[in-house]
C-alpha positions in Angstrom: 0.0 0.0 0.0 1.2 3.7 -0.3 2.6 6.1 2.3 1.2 8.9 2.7 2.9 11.8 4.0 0.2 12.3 6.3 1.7 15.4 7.5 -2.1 16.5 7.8 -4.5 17.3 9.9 -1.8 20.0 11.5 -0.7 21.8 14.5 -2.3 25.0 14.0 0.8 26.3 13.9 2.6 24.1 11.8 0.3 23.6 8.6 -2.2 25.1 6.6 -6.0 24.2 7.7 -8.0 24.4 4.7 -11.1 24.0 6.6 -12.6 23.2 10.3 -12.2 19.9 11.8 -15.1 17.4 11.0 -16.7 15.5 13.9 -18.1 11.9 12.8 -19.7 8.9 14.4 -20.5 5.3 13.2 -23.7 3.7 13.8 -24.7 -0.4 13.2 -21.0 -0.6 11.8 -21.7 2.0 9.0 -19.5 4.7 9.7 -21.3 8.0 8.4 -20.8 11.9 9.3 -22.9 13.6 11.6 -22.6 17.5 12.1 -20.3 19.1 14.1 -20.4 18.4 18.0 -23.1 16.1 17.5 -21.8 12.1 17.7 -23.9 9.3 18.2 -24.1 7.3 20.9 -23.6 3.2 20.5 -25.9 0.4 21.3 -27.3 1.6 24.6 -26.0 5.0 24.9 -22.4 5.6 25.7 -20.5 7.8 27.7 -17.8 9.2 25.5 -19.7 10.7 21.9 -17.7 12.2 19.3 -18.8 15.6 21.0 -16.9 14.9 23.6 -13.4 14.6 21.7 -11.4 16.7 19.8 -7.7 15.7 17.8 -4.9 17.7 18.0 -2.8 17.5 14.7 1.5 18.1 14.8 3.9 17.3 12.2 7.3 16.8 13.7 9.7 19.7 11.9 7.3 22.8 9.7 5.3 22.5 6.8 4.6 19.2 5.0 6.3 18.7 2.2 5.6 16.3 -1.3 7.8 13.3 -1.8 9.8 13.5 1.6 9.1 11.4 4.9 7.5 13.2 8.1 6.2 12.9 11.2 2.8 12.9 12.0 1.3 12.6 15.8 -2.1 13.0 16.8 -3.5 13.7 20.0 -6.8 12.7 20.9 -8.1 14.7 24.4 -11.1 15.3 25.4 -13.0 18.7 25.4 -10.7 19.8 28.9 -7.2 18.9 27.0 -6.7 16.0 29.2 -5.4 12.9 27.3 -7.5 10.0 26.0 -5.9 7.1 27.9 -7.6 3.9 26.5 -8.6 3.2 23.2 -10.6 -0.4 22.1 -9.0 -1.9 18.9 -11.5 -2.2 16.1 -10.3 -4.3 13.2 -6.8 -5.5 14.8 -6.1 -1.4 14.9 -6.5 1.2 17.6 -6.5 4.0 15.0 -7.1 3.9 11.0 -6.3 6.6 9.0 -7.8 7.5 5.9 -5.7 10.2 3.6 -7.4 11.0 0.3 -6.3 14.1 -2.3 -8.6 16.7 -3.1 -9.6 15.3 -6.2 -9.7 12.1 -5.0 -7.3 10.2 -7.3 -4.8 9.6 -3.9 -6.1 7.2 -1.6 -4.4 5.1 1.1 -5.4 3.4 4.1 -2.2 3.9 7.2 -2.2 2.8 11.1 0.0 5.2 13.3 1.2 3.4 16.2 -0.3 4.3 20.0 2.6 6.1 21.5 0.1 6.6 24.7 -1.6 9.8 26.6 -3.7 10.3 23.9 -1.0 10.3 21.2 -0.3 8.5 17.7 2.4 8.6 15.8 3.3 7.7 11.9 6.0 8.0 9.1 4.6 8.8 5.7 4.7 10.6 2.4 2.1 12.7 0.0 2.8 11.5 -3.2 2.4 15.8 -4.3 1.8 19.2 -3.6 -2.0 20.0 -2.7 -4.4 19.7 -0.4 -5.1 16.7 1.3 -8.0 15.2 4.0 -7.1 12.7 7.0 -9.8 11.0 8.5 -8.7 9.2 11.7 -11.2 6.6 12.7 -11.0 5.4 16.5 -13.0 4.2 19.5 -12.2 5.9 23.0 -12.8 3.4 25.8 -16.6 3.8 27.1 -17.6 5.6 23.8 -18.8 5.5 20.3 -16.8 5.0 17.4 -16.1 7.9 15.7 -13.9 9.9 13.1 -11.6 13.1 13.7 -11.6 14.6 9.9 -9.3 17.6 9.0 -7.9 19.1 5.5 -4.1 19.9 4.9 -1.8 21.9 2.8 1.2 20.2 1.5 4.3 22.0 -0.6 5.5 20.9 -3.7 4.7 20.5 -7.3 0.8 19.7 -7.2 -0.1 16.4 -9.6 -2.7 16.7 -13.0 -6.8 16.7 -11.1 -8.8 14.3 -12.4 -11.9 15.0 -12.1 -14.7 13.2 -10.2 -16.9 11.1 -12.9 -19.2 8.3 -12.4 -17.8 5.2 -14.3 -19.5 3.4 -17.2 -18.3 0.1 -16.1 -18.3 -1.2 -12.8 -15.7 -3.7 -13.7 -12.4 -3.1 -12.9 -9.4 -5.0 -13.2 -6.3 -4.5 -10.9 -3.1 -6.4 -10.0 -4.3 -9.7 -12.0 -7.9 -9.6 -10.4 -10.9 -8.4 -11.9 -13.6 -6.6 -9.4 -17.2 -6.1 -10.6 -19.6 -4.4 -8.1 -23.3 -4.5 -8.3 -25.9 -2.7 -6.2 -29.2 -4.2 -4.9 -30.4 -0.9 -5.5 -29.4 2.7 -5.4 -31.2 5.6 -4.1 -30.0 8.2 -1.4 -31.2 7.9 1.9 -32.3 4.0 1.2 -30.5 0.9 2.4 -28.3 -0.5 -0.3 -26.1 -4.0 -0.7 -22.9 -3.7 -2.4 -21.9 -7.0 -3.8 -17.8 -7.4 -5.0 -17.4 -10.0 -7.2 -13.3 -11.0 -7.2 -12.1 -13.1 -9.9 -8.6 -13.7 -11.8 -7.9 -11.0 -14.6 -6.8 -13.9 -17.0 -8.3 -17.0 -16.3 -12.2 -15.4 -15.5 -12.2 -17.7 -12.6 -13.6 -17.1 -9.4 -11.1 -16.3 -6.2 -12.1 -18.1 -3.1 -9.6 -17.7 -1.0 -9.4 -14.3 -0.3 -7.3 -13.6 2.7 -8.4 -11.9 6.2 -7.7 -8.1 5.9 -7.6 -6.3 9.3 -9.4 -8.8 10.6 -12.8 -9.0 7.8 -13.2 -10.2 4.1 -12.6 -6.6 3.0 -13.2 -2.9 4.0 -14.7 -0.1 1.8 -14.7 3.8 2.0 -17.2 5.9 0.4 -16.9 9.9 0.0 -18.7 12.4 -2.0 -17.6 14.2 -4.3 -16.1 17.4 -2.2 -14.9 15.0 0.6 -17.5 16.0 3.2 -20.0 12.9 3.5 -17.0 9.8 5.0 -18.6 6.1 5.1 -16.2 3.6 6.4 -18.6 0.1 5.6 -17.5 -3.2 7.2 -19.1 -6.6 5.4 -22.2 -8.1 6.1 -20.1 -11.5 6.4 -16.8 -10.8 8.0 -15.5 -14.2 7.6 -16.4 -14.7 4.0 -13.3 -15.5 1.5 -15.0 -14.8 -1.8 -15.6 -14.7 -4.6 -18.0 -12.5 -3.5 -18.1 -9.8 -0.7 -21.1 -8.1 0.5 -21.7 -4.9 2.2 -24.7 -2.5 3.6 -25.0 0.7 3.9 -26.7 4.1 3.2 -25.7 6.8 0.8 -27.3 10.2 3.0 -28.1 12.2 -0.2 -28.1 12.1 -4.3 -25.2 12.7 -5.8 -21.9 11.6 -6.9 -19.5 9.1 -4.9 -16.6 7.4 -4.4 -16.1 3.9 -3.2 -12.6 2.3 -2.2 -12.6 -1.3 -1.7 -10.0 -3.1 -0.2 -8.8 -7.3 -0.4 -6.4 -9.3 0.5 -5.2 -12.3 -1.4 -1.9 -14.2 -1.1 -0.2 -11.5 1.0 -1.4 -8.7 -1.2 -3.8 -6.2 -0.6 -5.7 -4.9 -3.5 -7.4 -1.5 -3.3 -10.4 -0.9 -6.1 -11.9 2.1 -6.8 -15.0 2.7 -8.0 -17.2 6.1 -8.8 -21.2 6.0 -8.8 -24.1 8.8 -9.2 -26.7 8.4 -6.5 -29.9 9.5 -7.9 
């Protein structure tokens, strides 16, 4: 998989915000945005809501920069500044971080590592100059999962956009596999399956021994267009290993998406991405 220079979601004083920092909360295993200061609470009502927690972004030495490693740590505190101590792991990780480009041709899918009092810490890379948005995804101890979101500045010379386009095909082939995905139905604000069918490139036949990826058959992220609606969707059958992969969720409103979905098979993890209109 990529690095990332992550050098995000800043220090205030050490990189350029592009925009306020996103609270988000995840519901049923759907990870979806809610408004600012307004989390959800989990299965019974928890303690801790994403209202509750802010992130504090630092890069180790100035401004990030394209194409050359830094340091990223993120604090998570809660609304006094007092460190988050305990954190529950959620797919074999106590943090994932999501880093996508502005246009959304850059996507890759990072774990800092828990340095304690609150704090995570990671080595990365943006692959150009541009603005960027981390989404850190985590689950305090006693609370809700939820998702820390902030855009970031990098220097350097900024890569071609591509622009955001709903694909005629939703077959895809990548690193010797070919992907097709198929919708039970699609329609904002209604329940939709996403089915991945994984087969060999060449051969046409179907894989069925797709490997255990952070601890599931597969993950998939969804955005919109501009970045500001996040889904993180686990499968419906974590367990499953193909050729097909199946996944629920609920686009919020019509429009135009992104979807990332991520495999594993023989060691490799394959990342597919996929654009749709919502009507």
């Amino acid at each position: 998989m990529k690095r990332v220079t992550i050098a995000v979601l800043l220090a205030a004083a050490l990189l350029t915000a592009c925009s306020k920092t996103e609270d988000h909360s995840v519901h049923g295993g759907v990870q979806s945005t809610a408004p600012e200061g307004h989390g959800q609470h989990g299965a019974g009502g928890s303690a801790i809501s994403a209202n509750d927690i802010k992130a504090i972004w630092k890069t180790g030495d100035g401004k990030a920069q394209a194409k050359q490693d830094i340091r990223l740590s993120v604090e998570i505190q809660d609304q006094s500044g007092k460190p988050v101590q305990s954190f529950d792991t959620n797919h074999e990780k106590k943090l994932h971080l999501i880093a996508v480009s502005k246009d959304l041709s850059y996507f890759s899918h990072i774990h800092p590592d828990y340095k304690g009092d609150g704090r995570f810490d990671v080595t990365t890379q943006f692959p150009a100059g541009g603005d960027y948005k981390l989404f850190a995804d985590f689950i305090p101890t006693g609370g809700s999962a939820m998702t820390k979101s902030e855009w970031i500045n990098v220097a350097g010379d900024a890569a071609k956009q591509v622009p955001v386009r709903a694909d005629d095909s939703l077959t895809k082939s990548a690193d010797g596999k070919e992907v097709t995905l198929a919708f039970d139905k699609l329609q904002a604000s209604k329940e939709a399956t996403l089915t991945f069918t994984i087969k060999d490139d060449r051969t046409k036949s179907p894989i069925t021994n797709l490997e255990q990826y952070l601890g599931a058959v597969g993950h998939v992220v969804i955005l919109t267009e501009d970045a500001e609606q996040y889904l993180h969707v686990h499968p419906m059958e974590e367990k499953a290993s193909g050729p097909e992969a199946k996944f629920m969720t609920t686009f919020p409103k019509s429009g135009v998406y992104k979807i990332w979905a991520q495999f594993q098979h023989e060691g490799k993890v394959l990342t597919v991405p996929f654009v749709v209109k919502v009507p």
